[in-house]
KOLTOR-776053 format. One record per atom (N, C-alpha, C, O, CB): residue in three letters; residue number from 1; x, y, z. Coordinates in pm, 1 decimal. Glycine has a CB too. Example, Ala and Ser with C-alpha at 12.3 -4.5 7.8 and 13.67 -1.06 7.14 Angstrom:
// residues 2
ALA	1	1319.0	-569.0	780.0
ALA	1	1230.0	-450.0	780.0
ALA	1	1320.0	-330.0	780.0
ALA	1	1423.6	-331.9	846.5
ALA	1	1130.8	-447.3	904.6
SER	2	1285.0	-225.0	708.0
SER	2	1367.0	-106.0	714.0
SER	2	1290.0	3.0	787.0
SER	2	1340.9	113.8	803.9
SER	2	1408.4	-59.8	572.5
This chain:
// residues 78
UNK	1	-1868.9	-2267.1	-7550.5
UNK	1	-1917.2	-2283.3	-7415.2
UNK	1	-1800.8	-2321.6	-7324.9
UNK	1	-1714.5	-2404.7	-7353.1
UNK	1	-2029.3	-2389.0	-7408.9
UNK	2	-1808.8	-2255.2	-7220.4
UNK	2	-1703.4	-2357.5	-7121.3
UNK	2	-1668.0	-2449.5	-7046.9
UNK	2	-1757.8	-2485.8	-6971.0
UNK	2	-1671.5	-2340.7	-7069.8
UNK	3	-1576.6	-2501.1	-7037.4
UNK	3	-1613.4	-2624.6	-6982.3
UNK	3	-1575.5	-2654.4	-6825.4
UNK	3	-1457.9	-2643.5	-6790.8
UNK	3	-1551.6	-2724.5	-7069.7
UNK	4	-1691.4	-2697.7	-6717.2
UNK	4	-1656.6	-2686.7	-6626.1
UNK	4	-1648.6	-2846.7	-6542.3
UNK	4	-1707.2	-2953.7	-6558.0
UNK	4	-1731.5	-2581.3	-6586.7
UNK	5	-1571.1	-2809.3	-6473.0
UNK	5	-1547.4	-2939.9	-6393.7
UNK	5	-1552.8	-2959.9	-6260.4
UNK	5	-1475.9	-2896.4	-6188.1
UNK	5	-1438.8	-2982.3	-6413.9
UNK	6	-1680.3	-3087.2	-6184.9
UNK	6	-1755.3	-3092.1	-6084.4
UNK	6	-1616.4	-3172.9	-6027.2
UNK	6	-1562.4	-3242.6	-6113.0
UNK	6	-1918.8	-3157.5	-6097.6
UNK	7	-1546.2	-3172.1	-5880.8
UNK	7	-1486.5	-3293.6	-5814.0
UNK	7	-1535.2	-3301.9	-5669.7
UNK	7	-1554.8	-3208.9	-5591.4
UNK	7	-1327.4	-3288.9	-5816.6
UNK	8	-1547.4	-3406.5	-5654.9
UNK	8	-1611.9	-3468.4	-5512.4
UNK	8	-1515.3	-3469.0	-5433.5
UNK	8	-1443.3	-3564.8	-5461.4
UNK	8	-1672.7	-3613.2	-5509.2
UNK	9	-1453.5	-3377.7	-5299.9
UNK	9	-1393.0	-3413.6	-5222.7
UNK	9	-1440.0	-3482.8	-5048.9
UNK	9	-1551.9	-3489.3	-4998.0
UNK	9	-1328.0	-3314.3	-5238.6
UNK	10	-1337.2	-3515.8	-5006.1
UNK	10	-1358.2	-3566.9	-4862.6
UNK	10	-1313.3	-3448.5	-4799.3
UNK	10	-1241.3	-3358.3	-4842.0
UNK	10	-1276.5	-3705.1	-4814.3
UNK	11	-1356.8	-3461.3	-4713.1
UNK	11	-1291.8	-3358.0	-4534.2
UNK	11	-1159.9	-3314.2	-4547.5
UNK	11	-1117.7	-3200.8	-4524.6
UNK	11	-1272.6	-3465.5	-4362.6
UNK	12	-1063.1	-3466.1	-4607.4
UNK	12	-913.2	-3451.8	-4607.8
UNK	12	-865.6	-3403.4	-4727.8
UNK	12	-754.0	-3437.5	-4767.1
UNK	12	-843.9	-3574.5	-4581.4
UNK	13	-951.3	-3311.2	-4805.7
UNK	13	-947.7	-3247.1	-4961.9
UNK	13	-852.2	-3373.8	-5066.5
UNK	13	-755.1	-3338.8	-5133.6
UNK	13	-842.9	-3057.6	-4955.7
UNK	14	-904.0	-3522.9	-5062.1
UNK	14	-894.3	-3622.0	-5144.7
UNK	14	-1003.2	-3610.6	-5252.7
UNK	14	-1123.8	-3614.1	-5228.5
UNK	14	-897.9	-3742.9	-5071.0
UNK	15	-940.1	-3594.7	-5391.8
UNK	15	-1072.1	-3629.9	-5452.0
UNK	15	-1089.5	-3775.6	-5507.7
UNK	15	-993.1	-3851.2	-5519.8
UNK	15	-1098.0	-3534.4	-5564.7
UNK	16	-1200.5	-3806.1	-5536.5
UNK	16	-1283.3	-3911.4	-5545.8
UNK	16	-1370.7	-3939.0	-5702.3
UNK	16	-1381.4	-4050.4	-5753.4
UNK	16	-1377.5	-3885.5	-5426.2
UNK	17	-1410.5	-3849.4	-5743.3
UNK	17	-1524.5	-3824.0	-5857.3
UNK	17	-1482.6	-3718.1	-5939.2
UNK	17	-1490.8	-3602.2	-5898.5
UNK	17	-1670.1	-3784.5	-5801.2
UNK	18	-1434.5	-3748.1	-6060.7
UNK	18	-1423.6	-3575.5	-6163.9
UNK	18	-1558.7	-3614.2	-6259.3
UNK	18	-1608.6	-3722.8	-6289.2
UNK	18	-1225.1	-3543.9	-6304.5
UNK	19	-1602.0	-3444.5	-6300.2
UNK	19	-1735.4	-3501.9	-6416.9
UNK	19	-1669.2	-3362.8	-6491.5
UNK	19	-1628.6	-3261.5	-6434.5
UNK	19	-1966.6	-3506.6	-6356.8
UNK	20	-1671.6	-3388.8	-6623.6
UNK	20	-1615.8	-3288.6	-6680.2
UNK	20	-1776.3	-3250.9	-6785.7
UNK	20	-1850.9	-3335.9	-6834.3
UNK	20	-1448.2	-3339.3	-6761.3
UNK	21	-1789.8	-3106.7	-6795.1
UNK	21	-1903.6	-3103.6	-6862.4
UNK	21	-1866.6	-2917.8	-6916.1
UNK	21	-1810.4	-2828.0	-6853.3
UNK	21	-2060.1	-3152.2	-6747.6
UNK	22	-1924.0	-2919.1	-7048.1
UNK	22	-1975.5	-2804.9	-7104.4
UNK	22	-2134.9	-2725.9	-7063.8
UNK	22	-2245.5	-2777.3	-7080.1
UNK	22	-1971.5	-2847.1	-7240.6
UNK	23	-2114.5	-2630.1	-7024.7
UNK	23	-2229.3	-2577.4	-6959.6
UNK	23	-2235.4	-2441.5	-7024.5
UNK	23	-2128.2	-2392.5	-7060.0
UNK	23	-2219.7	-2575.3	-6798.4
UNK	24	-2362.9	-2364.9	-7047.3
UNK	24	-2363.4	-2239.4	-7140.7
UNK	24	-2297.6	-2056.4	-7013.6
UNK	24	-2253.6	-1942.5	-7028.7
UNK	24	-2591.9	-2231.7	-7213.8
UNK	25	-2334.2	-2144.2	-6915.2
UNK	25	-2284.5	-2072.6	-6816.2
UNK	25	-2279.1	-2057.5	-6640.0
UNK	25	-2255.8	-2171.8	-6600.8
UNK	25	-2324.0	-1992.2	-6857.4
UNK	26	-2288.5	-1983.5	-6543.4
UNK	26	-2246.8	-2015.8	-6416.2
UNK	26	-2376.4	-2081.8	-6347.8
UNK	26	-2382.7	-2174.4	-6266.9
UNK	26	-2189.1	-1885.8	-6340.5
UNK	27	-2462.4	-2015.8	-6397.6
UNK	27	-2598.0	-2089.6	-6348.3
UNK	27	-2642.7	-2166.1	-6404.3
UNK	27	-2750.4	-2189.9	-6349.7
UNK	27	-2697.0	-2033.0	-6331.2
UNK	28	-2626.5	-2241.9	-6506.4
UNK	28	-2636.9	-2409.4	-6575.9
UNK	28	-2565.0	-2471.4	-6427.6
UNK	28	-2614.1	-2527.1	-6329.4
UNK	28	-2511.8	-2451.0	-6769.4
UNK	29	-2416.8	-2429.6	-6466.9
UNK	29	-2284.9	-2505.9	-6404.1
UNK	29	-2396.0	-2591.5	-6247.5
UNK	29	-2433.6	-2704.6	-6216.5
UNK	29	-2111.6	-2342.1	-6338.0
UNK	30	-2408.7	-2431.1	-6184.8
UNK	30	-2449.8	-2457.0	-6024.5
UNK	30	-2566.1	-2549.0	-6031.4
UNK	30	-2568.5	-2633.9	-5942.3
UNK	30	-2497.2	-2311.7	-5934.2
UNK	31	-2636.1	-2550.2	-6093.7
UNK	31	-2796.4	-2625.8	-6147.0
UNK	31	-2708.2	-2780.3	-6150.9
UNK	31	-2750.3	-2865.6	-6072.8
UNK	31	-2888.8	-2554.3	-6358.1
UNK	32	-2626.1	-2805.7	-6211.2
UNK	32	-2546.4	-2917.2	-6263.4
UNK	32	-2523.0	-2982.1	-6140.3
UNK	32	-2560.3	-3097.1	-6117.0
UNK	32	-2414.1	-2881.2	-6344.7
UNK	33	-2436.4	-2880.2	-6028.3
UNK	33	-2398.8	-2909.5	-5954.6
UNK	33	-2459.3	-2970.5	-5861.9
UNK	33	-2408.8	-3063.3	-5798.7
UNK	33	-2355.1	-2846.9	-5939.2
UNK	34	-2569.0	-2927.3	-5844.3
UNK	34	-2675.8	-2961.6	-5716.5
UNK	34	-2738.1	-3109.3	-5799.9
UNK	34	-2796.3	-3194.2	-5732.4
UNK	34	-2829.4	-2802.9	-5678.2
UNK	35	-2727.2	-3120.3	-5886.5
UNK	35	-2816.4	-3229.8	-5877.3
UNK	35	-2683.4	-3361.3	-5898.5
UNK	35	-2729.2	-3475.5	-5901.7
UNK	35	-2959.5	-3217.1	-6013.7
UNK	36	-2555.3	-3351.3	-5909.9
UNK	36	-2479.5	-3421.3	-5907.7
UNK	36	-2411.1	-3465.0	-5769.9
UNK	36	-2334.5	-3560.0	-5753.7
UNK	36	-2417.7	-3377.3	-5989.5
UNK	37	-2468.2	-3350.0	-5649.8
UNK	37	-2472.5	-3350.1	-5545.4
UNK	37	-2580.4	-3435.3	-5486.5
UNK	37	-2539.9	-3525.9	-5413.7
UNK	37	-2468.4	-3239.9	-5519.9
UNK	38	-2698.8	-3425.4	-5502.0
UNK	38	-2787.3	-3503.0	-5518.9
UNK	38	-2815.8	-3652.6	-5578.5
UNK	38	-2917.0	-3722.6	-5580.6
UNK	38	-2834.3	-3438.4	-5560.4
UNK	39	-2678.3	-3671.3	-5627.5
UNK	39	-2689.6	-3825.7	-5648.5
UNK	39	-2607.7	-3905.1	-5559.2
UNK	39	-2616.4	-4026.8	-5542.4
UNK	39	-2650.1	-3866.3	-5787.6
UNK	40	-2497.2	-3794.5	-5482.6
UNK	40	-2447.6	-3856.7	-5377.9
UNK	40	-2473.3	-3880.8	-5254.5
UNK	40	-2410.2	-3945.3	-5170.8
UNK	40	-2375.5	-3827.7	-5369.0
UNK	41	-2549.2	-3836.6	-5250.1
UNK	41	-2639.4	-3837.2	-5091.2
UNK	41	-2746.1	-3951.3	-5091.5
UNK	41	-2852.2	-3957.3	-5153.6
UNK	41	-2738.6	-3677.0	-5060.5
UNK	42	-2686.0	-4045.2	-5000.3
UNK	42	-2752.8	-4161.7	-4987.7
UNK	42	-2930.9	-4143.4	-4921.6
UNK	42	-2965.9	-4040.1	-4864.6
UNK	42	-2648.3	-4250.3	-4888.3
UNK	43	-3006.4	-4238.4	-4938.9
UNK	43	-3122.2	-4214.3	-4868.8
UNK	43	-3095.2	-4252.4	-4670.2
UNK	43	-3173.2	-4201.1	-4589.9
UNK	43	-3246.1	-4325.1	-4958.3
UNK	44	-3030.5	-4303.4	-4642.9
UNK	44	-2978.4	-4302.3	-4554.9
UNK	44	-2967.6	-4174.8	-4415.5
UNK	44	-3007.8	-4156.2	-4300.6
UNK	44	-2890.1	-4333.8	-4618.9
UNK	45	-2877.9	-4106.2	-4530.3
UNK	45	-2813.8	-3976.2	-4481.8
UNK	45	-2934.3	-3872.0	-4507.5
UNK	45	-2940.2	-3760.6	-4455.4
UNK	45	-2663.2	-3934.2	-4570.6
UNK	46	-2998.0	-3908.4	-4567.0
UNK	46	-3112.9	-3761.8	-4570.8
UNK	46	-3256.5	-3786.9	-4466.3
UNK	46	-3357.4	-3721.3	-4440.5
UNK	46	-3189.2	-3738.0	-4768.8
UNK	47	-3207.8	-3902.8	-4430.7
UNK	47	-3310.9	-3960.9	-4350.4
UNK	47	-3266.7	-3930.6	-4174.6
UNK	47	-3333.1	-3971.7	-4079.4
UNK	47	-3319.6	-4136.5	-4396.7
UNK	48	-3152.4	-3857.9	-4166.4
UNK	48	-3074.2	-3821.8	-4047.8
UNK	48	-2993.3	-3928.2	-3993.9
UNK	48	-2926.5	-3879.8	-3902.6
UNK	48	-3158.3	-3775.0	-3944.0
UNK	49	-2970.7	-4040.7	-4007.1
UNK	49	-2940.0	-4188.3	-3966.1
UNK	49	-2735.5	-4134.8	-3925.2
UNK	49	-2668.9	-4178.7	-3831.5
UNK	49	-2985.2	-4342.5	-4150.4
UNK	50	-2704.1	-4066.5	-3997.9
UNK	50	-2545.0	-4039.1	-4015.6
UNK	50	-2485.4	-3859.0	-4047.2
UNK	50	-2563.9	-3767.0	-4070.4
UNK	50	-2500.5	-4144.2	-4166.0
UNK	51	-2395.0	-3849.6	-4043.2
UNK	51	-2366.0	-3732.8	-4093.0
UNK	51	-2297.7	-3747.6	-4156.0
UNK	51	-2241.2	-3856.5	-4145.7
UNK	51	-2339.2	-3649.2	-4038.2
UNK	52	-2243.0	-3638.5	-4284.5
UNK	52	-2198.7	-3663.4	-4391.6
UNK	52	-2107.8	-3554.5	-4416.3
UNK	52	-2134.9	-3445.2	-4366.5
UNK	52	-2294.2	-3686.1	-4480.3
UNK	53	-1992.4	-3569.9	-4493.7
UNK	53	-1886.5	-3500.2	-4470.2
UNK	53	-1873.8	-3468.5	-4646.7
UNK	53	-1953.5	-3511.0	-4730.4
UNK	53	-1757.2	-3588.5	-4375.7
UNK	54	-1744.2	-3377.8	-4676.4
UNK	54	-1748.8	-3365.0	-4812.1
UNK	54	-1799.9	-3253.9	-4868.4
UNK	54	-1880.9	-3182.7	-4809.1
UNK	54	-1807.4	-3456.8	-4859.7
UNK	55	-1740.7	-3221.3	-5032.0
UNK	55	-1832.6	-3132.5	-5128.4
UNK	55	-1827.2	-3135.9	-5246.1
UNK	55	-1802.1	-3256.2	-5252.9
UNK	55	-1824.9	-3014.2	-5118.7
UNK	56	-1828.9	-3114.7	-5314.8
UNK	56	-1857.2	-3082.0	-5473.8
UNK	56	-1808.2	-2944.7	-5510.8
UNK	56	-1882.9	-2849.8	-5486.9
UNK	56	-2020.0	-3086.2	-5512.2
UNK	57	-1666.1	-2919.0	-5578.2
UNK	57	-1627.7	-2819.0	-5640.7
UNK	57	-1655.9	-2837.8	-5812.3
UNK	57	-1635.4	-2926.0	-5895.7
UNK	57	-1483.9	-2800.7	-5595.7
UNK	58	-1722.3	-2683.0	-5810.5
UNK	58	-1718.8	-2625.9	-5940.8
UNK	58	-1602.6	-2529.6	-5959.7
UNK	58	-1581.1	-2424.1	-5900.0
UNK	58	-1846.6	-2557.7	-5967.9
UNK	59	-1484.4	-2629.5	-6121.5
UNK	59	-1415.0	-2526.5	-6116.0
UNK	59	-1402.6	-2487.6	-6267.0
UNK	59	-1471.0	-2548.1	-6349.5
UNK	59	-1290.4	-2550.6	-6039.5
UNK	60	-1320.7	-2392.3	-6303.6
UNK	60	-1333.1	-2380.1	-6458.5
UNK	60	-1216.7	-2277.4	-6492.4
UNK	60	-1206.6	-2156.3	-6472.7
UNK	60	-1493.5	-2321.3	-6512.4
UNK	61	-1115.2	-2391.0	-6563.1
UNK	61	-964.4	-2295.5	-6608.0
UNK	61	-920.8	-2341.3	-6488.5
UNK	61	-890.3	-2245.0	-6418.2
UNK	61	-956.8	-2100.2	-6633.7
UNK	62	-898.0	-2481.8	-6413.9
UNK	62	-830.3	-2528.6	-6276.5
UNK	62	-874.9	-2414.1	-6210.6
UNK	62	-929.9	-2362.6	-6308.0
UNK	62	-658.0	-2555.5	-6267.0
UNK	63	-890.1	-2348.7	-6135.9
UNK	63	-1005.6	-2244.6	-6054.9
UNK	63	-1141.2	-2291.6	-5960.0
UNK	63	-1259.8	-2311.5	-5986.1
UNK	63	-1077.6	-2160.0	-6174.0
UNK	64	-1088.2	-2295.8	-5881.0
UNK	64	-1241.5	-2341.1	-5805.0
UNK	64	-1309.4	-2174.1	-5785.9
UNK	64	-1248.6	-2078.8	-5736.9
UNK	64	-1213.0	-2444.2	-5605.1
UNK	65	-1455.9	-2173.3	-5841.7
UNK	65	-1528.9	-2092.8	-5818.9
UNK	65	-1697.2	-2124.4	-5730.6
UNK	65	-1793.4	-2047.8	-5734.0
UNK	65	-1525.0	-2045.2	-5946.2
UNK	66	-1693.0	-2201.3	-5688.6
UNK	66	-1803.6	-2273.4	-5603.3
UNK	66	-1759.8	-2392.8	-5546.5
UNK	66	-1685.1	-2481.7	-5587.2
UNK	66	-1925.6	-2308.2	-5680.8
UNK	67	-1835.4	-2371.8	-5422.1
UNK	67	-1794.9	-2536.7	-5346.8
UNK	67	-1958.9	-2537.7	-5285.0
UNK	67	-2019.9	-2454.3	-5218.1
UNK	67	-1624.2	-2543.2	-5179.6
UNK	68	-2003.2	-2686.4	-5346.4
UNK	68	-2141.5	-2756.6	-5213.4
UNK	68	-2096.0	-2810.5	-5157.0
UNK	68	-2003.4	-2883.2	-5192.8
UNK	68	-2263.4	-2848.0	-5230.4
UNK	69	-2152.2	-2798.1	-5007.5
UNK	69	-2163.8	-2894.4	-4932.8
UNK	69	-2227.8	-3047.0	-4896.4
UNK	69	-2344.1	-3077.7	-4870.3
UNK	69	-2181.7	-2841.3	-4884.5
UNK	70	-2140.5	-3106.6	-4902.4
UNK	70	-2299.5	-3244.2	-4943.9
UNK	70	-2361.4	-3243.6	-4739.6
UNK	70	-2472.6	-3282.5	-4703.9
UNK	70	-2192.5	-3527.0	-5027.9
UNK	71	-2287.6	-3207.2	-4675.3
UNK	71	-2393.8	-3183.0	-4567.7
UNK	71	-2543.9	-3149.7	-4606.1
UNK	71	-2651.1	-3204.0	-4632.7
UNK	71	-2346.6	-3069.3	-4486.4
UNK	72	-2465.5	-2989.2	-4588.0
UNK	72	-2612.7	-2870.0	-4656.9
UNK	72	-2681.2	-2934.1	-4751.2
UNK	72	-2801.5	-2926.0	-4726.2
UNK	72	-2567.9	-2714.2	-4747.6
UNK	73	-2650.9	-3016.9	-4885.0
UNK	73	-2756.6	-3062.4	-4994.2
UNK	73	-2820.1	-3176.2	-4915.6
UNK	73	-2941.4	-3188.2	-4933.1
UNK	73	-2689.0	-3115.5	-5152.0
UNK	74	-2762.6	-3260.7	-4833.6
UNK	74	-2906.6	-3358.8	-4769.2
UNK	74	-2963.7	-3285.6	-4654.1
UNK	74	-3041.1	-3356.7	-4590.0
UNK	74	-2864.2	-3529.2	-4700.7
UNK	75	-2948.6	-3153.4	-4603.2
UNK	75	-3000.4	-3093.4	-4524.8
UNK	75	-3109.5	-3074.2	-4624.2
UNK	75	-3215.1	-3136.1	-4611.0
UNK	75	-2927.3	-2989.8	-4459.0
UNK	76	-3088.1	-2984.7	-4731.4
UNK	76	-3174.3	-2922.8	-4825.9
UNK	76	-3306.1	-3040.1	-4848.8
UNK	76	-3423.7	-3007.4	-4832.2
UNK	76	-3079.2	-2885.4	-4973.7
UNK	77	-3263.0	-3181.6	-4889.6
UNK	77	-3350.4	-3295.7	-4912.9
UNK	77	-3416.9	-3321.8	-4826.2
UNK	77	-3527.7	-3372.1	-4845.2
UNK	77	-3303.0	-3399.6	-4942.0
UNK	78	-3372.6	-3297.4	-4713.5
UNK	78	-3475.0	-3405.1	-4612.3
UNK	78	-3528.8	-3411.5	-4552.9
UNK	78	-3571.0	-3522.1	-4519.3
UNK	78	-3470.5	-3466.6	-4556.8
């Protein structure tokens, strides 16, 4: 299986969070992703109170092949 790796960046492409995980494939990975996205989004921010900056790259073989937005995912929540 391969192994892919989630990192949390800021606006100023700092990262913050690595999660390293084996996934059977691209749509596990993205499934993974959203809900690891989903743990960063405060109740706060989905409640409209702030705006929120940042994303969540999926990459695999150093490769970024997906980026969330944690905007868009507490858009998605709330």
């Amino acid at each position: 299986m391969p192994s892919y790796v989630f990192r949390v960046r800021t606006p100023d492409n700092v990262t913050h969070r690595v999660q390293r995980d084996e996934l059977p494939d691209l749509d596990a990975a993205m499934a993974h992703a959203q809900r690891f996205a989903r743990t960063l989004v405060r109740t706060p921010v989905r409640r409209g109170q702030r705006t929120i900056g940042g994303s969540v790259d999926v990459e695999i073989a150093d490769r970024a092949i997906a980026r969330l937005l944690l905007s868009e995912v507490a858009y998605q929540i709330s």
